[in-house]
C-alpha positions as a Markdown table, in Angstrom:
| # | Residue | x | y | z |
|---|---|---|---|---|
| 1 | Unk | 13.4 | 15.8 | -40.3 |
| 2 | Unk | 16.6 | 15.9 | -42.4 |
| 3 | Unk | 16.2 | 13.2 | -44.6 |
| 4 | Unk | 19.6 | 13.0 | -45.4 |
| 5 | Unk | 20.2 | 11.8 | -41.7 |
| 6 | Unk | 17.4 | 9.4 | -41.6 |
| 7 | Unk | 17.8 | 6.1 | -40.5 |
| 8 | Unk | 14.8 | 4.2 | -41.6 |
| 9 | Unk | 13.4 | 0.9 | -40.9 |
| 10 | Unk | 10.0 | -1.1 | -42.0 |
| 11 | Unk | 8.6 | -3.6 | -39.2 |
| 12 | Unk | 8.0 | -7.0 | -40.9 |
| 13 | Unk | 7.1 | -8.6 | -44.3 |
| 14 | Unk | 3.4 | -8.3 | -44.7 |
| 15 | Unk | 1.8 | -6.7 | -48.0 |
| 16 | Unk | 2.0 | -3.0 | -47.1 |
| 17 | Unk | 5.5 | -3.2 | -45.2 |
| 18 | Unk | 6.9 | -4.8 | -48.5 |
| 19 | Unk | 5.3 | -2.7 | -51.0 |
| 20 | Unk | 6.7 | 0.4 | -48.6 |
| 21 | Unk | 10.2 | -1.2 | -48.7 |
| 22 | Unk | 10.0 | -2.1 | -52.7 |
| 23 | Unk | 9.0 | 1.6 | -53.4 |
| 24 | Unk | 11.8 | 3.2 | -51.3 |
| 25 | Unk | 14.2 | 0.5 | -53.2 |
| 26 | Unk | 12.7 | 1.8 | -56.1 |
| 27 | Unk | 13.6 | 5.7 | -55.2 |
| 28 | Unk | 17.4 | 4.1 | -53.7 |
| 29 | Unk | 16.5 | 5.4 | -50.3 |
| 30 | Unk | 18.2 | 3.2 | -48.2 |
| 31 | Unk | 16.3 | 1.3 | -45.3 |
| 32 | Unk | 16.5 | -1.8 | -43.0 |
| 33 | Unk | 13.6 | -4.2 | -43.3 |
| 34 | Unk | 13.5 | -5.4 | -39.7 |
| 35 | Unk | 12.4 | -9.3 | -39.7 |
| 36 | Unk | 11.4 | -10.9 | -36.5 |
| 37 | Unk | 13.6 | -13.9 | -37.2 |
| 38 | Unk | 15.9 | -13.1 | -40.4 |
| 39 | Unk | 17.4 | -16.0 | -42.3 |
| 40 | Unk | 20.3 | -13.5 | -43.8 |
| 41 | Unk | 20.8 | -10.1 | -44.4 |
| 42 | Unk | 18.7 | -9.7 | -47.4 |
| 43 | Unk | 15.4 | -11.0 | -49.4 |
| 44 | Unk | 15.0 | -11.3 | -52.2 |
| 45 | Unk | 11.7 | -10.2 | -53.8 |
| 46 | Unk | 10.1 | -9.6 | -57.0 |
| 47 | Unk | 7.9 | -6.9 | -57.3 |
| 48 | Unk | 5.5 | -6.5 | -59.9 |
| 49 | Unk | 3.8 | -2.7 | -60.1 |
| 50 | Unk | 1.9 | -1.4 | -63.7 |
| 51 | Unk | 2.3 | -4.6 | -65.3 |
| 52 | Unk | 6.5 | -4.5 | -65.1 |
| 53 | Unk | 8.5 | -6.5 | -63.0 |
| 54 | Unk | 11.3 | -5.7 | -60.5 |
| 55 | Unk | 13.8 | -7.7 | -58.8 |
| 56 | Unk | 14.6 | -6.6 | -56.0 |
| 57 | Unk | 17.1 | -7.4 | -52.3 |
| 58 | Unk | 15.7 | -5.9 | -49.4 |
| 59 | Unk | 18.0 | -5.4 | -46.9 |
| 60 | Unk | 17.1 | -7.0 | -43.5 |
| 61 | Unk | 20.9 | -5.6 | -41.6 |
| 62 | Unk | 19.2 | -4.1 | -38.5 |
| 63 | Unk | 21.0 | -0.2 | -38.5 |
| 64 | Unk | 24.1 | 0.0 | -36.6 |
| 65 | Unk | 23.0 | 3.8 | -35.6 |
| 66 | Unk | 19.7 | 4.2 | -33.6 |
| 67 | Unk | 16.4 | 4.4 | -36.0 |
| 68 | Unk | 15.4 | 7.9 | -36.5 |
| 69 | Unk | 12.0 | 6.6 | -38.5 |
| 70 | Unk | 10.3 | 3.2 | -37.6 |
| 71 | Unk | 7.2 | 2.2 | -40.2 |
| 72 | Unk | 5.1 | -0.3 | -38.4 |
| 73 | Unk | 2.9 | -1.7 | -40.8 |
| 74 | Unk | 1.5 | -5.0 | -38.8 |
| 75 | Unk | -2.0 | -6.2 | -38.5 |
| 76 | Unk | -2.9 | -4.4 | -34.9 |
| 77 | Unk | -2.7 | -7.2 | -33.2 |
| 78 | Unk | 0.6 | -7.4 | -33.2 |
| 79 | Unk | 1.6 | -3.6 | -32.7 |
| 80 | Unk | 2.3 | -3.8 | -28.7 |
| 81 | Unk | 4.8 | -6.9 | -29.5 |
| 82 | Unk | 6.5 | -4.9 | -32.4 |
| 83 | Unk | 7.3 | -1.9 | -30.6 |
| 84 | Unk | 8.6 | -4.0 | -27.3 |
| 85 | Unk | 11.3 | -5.6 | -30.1 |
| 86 | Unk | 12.2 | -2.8 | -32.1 |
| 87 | Unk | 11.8 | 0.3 | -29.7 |
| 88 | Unk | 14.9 | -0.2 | -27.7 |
| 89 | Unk | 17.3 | 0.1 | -31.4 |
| 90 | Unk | 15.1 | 3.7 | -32.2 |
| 91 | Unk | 16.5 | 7.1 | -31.5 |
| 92 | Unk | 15.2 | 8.8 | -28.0 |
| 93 | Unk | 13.5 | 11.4 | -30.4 |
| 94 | Unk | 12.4 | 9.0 | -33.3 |
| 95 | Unk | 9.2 | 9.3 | -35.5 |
| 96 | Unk | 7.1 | 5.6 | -35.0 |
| 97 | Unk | 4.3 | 5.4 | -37.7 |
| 98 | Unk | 1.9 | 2.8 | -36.9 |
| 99 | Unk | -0.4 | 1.4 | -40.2 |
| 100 | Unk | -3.1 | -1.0 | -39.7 |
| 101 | Unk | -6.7 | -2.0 | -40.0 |
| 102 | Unk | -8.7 | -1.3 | -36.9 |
| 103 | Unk | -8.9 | 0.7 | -33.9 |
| 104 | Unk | -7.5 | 0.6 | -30.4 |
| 105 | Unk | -3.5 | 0.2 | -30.2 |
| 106 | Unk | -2.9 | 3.9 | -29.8 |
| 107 | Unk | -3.2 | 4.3 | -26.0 |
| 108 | Unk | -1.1 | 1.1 | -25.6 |
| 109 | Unk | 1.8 | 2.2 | -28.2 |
| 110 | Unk | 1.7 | 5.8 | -26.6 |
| 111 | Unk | 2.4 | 4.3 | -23.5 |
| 112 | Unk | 5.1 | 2.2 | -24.9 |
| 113 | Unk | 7.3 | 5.3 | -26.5 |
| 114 | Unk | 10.0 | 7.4 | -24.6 |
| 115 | Unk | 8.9 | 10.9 | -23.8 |
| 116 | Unk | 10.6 | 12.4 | -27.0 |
| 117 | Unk | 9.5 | 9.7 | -29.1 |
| 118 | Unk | 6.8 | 10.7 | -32.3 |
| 119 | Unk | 4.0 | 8.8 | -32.5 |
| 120 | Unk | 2.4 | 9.1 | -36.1 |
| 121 | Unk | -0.9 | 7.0 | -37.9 |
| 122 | Unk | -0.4 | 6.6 | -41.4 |
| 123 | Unk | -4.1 | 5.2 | -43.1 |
| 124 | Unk | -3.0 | 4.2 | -46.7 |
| 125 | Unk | -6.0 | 3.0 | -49.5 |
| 126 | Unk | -2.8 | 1.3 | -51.6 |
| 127 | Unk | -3.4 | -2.3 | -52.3 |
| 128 | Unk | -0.8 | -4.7 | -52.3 |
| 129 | Unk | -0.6 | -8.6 | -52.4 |
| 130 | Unk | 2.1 | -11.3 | -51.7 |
| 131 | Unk | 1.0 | -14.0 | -54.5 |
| 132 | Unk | 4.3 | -16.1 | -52.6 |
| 133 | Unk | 7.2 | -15.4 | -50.0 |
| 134 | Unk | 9.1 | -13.6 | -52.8 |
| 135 | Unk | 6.3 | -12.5 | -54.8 |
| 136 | Unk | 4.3 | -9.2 | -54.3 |
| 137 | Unk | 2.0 | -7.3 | -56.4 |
| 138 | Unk | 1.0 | -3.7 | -56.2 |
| 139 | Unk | -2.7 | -4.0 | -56.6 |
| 140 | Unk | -4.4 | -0.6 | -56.6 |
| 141 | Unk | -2.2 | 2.6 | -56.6 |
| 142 | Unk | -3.9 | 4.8 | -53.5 |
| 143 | Unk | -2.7 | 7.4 | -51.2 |
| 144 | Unk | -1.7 | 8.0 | -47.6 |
| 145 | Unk | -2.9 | 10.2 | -45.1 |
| 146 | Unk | -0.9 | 11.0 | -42.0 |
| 147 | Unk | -1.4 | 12.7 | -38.9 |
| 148 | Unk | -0.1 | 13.1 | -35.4 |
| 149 | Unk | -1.1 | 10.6 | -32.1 |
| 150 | Unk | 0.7 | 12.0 | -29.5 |
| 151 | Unk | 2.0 | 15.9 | -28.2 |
| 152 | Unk | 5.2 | 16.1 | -29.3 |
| 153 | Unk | 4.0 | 14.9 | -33.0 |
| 154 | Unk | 1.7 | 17.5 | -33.2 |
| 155 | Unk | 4.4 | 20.1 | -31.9 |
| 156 | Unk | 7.3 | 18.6 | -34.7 |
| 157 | Unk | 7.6 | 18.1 | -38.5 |
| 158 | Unk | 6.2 | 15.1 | -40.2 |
| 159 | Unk | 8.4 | 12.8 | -41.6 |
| 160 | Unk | 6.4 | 13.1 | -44.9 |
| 161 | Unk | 9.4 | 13.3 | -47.2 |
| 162 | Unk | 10.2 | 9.5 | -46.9 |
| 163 | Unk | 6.3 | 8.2 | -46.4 |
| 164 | Unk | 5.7 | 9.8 | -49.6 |
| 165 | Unk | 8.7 | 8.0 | -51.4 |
| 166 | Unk | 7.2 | 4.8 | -49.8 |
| 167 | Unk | 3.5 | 4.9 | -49.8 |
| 168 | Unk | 3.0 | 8.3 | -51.2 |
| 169 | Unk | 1.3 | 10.8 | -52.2 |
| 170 | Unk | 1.1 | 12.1 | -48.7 |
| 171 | Unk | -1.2 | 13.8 | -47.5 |
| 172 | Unk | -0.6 | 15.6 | -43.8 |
| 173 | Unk | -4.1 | 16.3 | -41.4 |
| 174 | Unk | -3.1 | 17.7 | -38.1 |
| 175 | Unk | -6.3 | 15.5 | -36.6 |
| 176 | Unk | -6.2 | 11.9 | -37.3 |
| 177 | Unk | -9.4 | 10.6 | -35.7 |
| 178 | Unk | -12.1 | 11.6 | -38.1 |
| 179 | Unk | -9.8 | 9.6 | -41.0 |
| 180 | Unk | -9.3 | 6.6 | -38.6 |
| 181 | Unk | -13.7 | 6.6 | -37.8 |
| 182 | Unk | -13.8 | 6.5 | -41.5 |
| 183 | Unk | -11.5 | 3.9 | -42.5 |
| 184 | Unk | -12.8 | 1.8 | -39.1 |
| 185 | Unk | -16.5 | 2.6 | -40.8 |
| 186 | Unk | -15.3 | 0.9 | -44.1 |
| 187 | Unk | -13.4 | -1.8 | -42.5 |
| 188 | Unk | -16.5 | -2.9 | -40.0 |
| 189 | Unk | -18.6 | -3.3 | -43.3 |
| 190 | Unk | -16.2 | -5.0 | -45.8 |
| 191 | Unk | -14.0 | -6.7 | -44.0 |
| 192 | Unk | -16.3 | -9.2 | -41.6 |
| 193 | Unk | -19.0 | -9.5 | -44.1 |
| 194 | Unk | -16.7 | -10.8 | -47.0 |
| 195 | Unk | -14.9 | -13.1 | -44.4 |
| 196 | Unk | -18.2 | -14.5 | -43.4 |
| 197 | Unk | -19.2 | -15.3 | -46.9 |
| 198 | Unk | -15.9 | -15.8 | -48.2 |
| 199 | Unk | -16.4 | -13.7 | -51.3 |
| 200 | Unk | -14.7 | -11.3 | -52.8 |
| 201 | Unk | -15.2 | -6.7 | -52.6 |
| 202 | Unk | -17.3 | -6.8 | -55.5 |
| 203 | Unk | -20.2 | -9.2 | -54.0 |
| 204 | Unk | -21.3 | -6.7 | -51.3 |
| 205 | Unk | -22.5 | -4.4 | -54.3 |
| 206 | Unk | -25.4 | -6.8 | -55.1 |
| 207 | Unk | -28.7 | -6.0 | -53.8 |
| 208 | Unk | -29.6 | -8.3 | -51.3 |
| 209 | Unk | -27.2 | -6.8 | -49.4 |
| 210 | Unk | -28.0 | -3.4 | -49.9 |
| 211 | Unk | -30.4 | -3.5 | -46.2 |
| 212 | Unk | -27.8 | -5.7 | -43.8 |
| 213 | Unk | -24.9 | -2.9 | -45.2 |
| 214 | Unk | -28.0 | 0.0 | -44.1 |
| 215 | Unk | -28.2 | -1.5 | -40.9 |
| 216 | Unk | -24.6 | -1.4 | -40.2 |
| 217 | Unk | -23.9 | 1.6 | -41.7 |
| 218 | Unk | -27.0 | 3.2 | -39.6 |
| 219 | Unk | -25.6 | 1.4 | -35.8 |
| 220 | Unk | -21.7 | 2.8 | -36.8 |
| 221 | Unk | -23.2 | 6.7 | -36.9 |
| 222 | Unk | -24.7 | 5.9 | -33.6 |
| 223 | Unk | -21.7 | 4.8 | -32.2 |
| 224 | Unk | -19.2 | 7.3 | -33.8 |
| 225 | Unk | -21.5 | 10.0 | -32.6 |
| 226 | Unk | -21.0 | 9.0 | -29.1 |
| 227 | Unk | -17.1 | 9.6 | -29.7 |
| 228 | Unk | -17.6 | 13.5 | -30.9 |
| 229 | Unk | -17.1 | 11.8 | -34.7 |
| 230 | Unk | -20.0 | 13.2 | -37.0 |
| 231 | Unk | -21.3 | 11.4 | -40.2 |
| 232 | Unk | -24.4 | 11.5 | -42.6 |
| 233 | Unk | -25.3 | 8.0 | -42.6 |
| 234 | Unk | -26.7 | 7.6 | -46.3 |
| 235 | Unk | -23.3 | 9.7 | -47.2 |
| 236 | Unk | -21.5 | 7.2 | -45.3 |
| 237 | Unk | -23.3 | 3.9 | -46.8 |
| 238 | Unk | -22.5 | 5.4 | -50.5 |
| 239 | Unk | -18.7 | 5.9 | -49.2 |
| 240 | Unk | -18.0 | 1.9 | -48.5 |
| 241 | Unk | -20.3 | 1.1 | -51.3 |
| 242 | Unk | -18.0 | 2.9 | -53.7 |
| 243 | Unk | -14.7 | 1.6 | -51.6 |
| 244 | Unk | -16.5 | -2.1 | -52.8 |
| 245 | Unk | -17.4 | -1.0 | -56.1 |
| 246 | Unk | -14.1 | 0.0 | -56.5 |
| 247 | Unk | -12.2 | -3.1 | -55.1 |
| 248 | Unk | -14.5 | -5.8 | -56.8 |
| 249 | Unk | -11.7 | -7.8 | -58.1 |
| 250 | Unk | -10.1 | -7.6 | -54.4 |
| 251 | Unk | -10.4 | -10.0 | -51.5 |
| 252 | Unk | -10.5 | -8.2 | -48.2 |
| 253 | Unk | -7.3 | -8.6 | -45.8 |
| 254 | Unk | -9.6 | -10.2 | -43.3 |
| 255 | Unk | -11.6 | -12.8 | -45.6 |
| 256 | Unk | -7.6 | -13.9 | -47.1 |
| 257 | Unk | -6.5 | -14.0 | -43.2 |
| 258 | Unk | -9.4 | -16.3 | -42.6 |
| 259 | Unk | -8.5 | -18.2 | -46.0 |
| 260 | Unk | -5.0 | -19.4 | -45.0 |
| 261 | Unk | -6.5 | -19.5 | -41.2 |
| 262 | Unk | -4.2 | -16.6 | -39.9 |
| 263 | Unk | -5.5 | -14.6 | -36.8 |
| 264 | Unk | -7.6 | -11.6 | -38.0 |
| 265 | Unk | -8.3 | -8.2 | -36.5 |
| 266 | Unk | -12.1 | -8.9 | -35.6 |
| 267 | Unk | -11.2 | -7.6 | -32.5 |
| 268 | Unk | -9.4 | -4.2 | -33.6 |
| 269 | Unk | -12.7 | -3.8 | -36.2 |
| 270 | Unk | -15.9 | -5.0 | -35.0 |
| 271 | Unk | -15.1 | -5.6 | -31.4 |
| 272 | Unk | -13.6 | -2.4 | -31.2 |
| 273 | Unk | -17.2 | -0.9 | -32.1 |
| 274 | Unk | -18.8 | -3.2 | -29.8 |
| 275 | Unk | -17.0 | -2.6 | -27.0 |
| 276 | Unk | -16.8 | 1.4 | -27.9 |
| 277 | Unk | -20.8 | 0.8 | -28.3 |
| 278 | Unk | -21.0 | -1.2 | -24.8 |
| 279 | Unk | -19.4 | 2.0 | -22.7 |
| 280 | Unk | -21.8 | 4.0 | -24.3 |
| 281 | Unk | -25.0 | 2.3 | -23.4 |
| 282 | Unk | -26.0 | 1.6 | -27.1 |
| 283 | Unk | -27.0 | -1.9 | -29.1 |
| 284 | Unk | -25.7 | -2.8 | -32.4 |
| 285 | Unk | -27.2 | -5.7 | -32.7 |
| 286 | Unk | -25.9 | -6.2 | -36.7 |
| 287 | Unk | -22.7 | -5.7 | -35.8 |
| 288 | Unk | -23.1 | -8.3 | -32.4 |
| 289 | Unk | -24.7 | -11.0 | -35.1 |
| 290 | Unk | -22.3 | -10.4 | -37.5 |
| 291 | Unk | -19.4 | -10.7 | -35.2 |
| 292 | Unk | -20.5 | -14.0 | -33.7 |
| 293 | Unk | -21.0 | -15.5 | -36.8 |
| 294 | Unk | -17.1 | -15.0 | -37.3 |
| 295 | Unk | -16.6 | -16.0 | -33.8 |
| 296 | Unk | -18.5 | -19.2 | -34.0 |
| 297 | Unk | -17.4 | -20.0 | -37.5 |
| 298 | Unk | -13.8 | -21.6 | -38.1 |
| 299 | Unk | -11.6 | -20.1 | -41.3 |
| 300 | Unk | -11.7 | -22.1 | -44.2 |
């Protein structure tokens, strides 16, 4: 990709999208923050990153030339209605890079995209959080993994260059799936159990919750074994422990969803592994319990 010939564009204002678009500010790579319904060509945000503040204007001008790089950073549920707006301004050839929480939007998007079109999975561990519409705060400094979805990504050139400026330090696989499995095992843990008790990372650390976490931990390996995706389940268990441990002072994206009564990605985390679980003939019954608690339970 020749950066210099880039035309890049972030999807939407959630956490990640904004801290991608602040950090690219930052470096003065231009970029069009692409806003569903825009109220004028810019916003205004301040951004707060190692205890400094910057004020920053976003601009949110959709390109005048086609998109050569769309970011997509929106909760999955929302992926299929993202591209259908923004596909038709992107390039025949462009690079798409989705970035979510959950699993099953990459048949859908593939089958969205023009034959030339890239399609990309970018799994970051940054933390970012909007304290107010103009207000974001970069939360815990992390890294990004990319890797290719579709053929002609895996036959091209990743459009690292620019991810790193806004959500680096990049790292490129050339197989996604075994990140995604891991970041689906971490998410299926943390995410639904701190939404159901409405507590924050740091809580699921305490012992009484040491054999529930076992459990789930134990019915993910069967389930990821089923899809060719091999893990050691105790190595696994000490993996989202240490993701906890290491995000006590966080709140997980689902338990703040459920908080200010957004729409959550049950369905992209643990109904993904139920349903995954379902074709293959195998119970997860911690998983089943845990997810109709959510169900049955209304956000705060």
């Amino acid at each position: 990709m020749n950066v210099a010939n880039t035309v890049t564009a972030i999807v939407g204002q959630g956490a990640i999208g904004l801290l991608a678009a602040s950090q690219l500010a930052l470096h003065q790579c231009p970029f069009h923050l692409l806003l569903r319904q825009p109220q004028s060509n810019s916003l205004v945000l301040n951004f707060r990153q190692q205890q400094q503040d910057y004020p920053l204007l976003l601009n949110c001008q959709p390109p005048e030339q086609p998109i050569t790089l769309l970011l997509v950073p929106v909760k999955a549920f929302s992926v299929q209605s993202a591209l259908q707006q923004w596909l038709p301004l992107c390039a025949a050839d462009a690079d798409i890079v989705l970035c979510h929480n959950g699993m099953g939007t990459l048949a859908m998007a593939q089958q969205q995209l023009l034959p030339k079109q890239k399609l990309w999975f970018a799994s970051t561990t940054h933390g970012a959080l909007k304290s107010g519409p103009h207000q974001l705060e970069h939360t815990g400094i992390g890294r990004t993994i990319l890797g290719p979805v579709n053929d002609v990504a895996k036959n091209a050139v990743a459009p690292a260059t620019l991810l790193n400026a806004a959500l680096g330090p990049v790292e490129v696989v050339t197989d996604i799936l075994p990140v995604l499995w891991q970041k689906l095992a971490i998410n299926a843990v943390i995410n639904p159990l701190t939404a159901l008790l409405m507590v924050k990372n740091g809580e699921l650390t305490k012992p009484q919750y040491r054999a529930h976490i076992d459990q789930l931990v134990v019915e993910f390996c069967k389930v990821a074994w089923t899809q060719g995706q091999r893990f050691d389940a105790l190595s696994l268990l000490q993996t989202v422990l240490s993701v906890a441990a290491n995000t006590a002072g966080n709140y997980s994206s689902m338990q703040q969803d459920r908080a200010l009564q957004r729409p959550d990605e049950l369905e992209f985390i643990t109904g993904f592994l139920l349903r995954t679980a379902a074709e293959a003939g195998i119970a997860i019954p911690a998983h089943q319990q845990l997810y109709q608690q959510l169900r049955a339970v209304k956000p705060a």
